[in-house]
C-alpha positions in Angstrom: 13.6 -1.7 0.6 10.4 -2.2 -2.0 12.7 -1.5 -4.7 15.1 -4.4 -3.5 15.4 -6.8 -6.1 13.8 -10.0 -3.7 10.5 -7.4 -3.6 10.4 -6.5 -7.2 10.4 -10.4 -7.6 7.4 -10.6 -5.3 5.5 -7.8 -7.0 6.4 -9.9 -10.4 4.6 -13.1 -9.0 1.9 -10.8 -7.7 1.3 -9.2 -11.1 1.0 -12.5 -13.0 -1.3 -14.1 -10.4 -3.3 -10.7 -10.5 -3.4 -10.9 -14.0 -4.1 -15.0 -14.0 -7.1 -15.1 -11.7 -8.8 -12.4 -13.2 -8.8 -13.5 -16.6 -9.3 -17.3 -15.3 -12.6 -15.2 -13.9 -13.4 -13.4 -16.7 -12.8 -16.4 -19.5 -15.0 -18.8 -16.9 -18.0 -15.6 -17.0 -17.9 -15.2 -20.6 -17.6 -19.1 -21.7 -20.6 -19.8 -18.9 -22.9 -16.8 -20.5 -22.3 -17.6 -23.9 -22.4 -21.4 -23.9 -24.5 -22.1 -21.0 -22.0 -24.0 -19.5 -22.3 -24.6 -15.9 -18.5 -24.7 -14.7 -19.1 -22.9 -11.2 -21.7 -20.5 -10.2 -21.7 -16.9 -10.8 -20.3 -15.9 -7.4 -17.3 -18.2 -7.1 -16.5 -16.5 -10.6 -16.5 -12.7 -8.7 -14.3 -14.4 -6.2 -11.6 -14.8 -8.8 -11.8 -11.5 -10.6 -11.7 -10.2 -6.4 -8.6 -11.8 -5.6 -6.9 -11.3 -9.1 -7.5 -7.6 -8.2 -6.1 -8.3 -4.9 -3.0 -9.6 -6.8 -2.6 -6.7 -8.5 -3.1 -3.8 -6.1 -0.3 -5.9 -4.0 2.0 -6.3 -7.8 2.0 -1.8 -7.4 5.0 -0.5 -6.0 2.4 2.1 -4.3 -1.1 4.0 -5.2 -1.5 7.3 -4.4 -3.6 8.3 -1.3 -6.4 9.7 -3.8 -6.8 6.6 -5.4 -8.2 4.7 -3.0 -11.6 6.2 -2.5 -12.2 5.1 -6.0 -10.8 1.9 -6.0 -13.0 1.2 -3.0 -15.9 2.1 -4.7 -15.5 0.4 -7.9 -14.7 -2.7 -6.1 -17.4 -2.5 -4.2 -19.7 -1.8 -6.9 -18.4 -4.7 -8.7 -19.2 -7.5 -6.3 -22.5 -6.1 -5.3 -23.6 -5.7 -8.9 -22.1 -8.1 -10.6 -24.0 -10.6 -8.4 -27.2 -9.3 -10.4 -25.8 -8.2 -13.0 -23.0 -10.2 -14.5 -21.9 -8.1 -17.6 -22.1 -5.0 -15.4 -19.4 -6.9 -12.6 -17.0 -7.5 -15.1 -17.0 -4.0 -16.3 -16.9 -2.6 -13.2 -13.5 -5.2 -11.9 -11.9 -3.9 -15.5 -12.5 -0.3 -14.2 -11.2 -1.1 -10.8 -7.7 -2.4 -12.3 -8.0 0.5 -14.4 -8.1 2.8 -11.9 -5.3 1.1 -9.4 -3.0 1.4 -12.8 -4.2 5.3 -13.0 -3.4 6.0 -9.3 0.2 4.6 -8.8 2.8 6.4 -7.5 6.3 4.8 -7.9 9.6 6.2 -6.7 11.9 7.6 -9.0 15.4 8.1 -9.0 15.7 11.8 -8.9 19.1 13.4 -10.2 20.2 16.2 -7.4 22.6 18.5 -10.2 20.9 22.1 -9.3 21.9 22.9 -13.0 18.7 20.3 -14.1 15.5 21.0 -14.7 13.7 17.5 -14.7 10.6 16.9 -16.0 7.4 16.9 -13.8 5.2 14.9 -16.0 5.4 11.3 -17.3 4.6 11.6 -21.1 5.5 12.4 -24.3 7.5 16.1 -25.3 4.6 17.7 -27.3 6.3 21.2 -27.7 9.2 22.8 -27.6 9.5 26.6 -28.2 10.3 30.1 -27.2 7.3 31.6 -25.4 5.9 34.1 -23.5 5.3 33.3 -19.8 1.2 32.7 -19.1 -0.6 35.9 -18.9 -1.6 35.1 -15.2 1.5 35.2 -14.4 2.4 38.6 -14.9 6.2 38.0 -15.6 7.6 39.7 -19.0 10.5 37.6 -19.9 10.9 35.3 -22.8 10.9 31.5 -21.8 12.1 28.5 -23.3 8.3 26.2 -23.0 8.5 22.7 -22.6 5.3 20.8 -22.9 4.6 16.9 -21.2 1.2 15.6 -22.7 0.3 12.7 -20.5 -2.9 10.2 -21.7 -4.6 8.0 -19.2 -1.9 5.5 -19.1 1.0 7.0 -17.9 1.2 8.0 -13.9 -0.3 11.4 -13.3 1.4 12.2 -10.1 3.7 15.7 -11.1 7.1 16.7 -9.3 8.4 19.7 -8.6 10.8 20.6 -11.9 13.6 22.1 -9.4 14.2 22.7 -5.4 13.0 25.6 -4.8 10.5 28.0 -3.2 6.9 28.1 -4.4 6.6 32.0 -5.0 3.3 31.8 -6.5 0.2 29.7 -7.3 -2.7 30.5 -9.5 -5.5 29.1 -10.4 -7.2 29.6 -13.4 -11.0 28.3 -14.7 -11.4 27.1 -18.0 -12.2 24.7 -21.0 -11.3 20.9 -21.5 -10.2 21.3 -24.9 -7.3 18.0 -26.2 -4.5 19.0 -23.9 -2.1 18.2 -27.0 -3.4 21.1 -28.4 -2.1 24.5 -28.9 -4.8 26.3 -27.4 -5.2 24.0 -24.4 -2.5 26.3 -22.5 -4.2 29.2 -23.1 -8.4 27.7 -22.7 -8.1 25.0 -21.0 -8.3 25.0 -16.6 -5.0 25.1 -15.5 -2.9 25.8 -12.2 0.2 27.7 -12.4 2.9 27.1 -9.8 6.1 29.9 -9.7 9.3 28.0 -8.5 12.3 30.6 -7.2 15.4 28.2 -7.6 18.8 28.5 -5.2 19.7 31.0 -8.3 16.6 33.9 -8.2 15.5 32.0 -11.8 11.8 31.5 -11.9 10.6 28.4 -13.2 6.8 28.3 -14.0 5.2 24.8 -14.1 1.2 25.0 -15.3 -1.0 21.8 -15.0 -3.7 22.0 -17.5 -6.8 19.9 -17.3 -7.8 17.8 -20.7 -10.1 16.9 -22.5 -11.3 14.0 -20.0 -9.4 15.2 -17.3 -11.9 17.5 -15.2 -10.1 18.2 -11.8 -6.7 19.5 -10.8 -5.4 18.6 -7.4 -2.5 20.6 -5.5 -0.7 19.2 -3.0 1.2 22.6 -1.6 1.0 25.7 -0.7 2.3 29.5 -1.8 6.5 29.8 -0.2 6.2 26.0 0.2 10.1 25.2 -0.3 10.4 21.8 -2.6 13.4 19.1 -3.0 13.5 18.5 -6.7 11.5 15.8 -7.6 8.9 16.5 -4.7 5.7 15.7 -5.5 3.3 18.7 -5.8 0.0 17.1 -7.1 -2.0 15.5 -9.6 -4.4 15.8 -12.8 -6.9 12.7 -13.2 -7.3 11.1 -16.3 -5.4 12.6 -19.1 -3.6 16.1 -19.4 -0.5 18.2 -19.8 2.1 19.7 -17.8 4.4 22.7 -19.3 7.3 23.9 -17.8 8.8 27.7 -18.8 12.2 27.6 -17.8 14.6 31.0 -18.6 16.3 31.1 -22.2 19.9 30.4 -20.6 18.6 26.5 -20.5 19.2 24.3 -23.7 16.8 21.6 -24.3 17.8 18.0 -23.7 14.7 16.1 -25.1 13.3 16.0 -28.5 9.5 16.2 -30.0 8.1 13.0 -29.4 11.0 11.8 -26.2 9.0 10.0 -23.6 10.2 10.8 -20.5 9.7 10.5 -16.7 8.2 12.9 -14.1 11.8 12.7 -11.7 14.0 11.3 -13.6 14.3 12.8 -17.1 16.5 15.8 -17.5 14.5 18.4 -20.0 16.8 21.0 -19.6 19.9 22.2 -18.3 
């Protein structure tokens, strides 16, 4: 029903207001400081930016759960500070919308051909090659590697590849090298989930922190069964997803593709 069209019309409306009172806000702040010009006072200006941010939050199709402690305290932060400290406010409202944009979790359209392997990362295909499986994962056979490198932008909520059981999880420390780098799937803290599809295949899916991303958040457990396209957790702020998927799979993206954690068919 929020997908219907009359709500994605709302959320439209929503989003321009959002976007209108908050830069009505911040244009009013700036023009004010600079020219000492009184057009209203400093807190009416806060109420603006508030209910611009308002707008916006209400413009998301949804935010995930663990965004909301954050936006809570940025919001907060920026109408207790910015009362004092007017630069600091303005910041702090751009972070808030930052952070609603970082946290949202829309629904996708998720194909149900067991023969797919979807991708679980929004992003950009940064690699595409024959590969080893990780060492932590103990399994000798060659894998076609698929890599998703995500940057702040793009939603960081990751889905489950395929249906299937959850055979294994691991969990490995590390470094927070660029995640579009090689080394990055080797260095770099990472969690490594082992998918058993209806066919015995085993489908490894590793998150792997980046350079600004510094926690890893898993949403299931080990022989966890998964619908394709179930979500299984999150990386804040920046990162990589690769997918090993056995060599009988042919890619269906290219270097460079974006695609979209749900919908896009990597492989099949």
């Amino acid at each position: 029903m929020y997908n219907c069209q009359p709500m994605s019309a709302l959320r439209y409306v929503s989003f321009i207001l959002g976007i209108g009172f908050l830069s009505l806000g911040l244009i009013i702040s700036i023009l004010s400081s600079f020219f000492y010009l009184d057009f209203s006072s400093g807190v009416q200006n806060f109420i603006l930016m508030f209910v611009g941010v308002i707008f916006f939050w209400l413009s998301l199709e949804k935010v995930h759960p663990e965004g909301y402690k954050f936006f809570l305290i940025f919001l907060s932060l920026s109408l207790t500070v910015g009362i004092f400290f007017k630069t600091l406010g303005i910041i702090g409202f751009l972070i808030t919308i930052f952070v609603l944009w970082f946290f949202r979790d829309p629904e996708r359209n998720i194909p149900l051909n067991s023969n797919n392997i979807i991708s679980p990362a929004d992003g950009v295909i940064c690699k595409i090659e024959k590969s080893r499986s990780p060492v932590e994962a103990n399994i000798q056979s060659e894998f076609l590697k698929i890599s998703v490198f995500m940057n702040v932008f793009n939603v960081h909520v990751n889905r489950a590849p395929v249906a299937g059981k959850i055979k294994e999880i691991i969990y490995v420390p590390g470094k927070f090298f660029n995640a579009s780098l090689d080394k990055a799937s080797e260095h770099n803290e990472r969690n490594i989930l082992i998918f058993e599809n209806d066919k015995n295949e085993e489908i490894i899916t590793v998150q792997i922190a980046g350079l600004i991303a510094r926690r890893i958040l898993s949403f299931v457990n080990r022989l966890d069964t998964l619908k394709i396209g179930e979500r299984f957790g999150l990386i804040r702020f920046g990162s990589r997803v690769d997918v090993y998927v056995p060599t009988s799979y042919q890619p269906k993206v290219k270097l460079g593709e974006k695609v979209i954690a749900g919908e896009s068919i990597i492989a099949n």
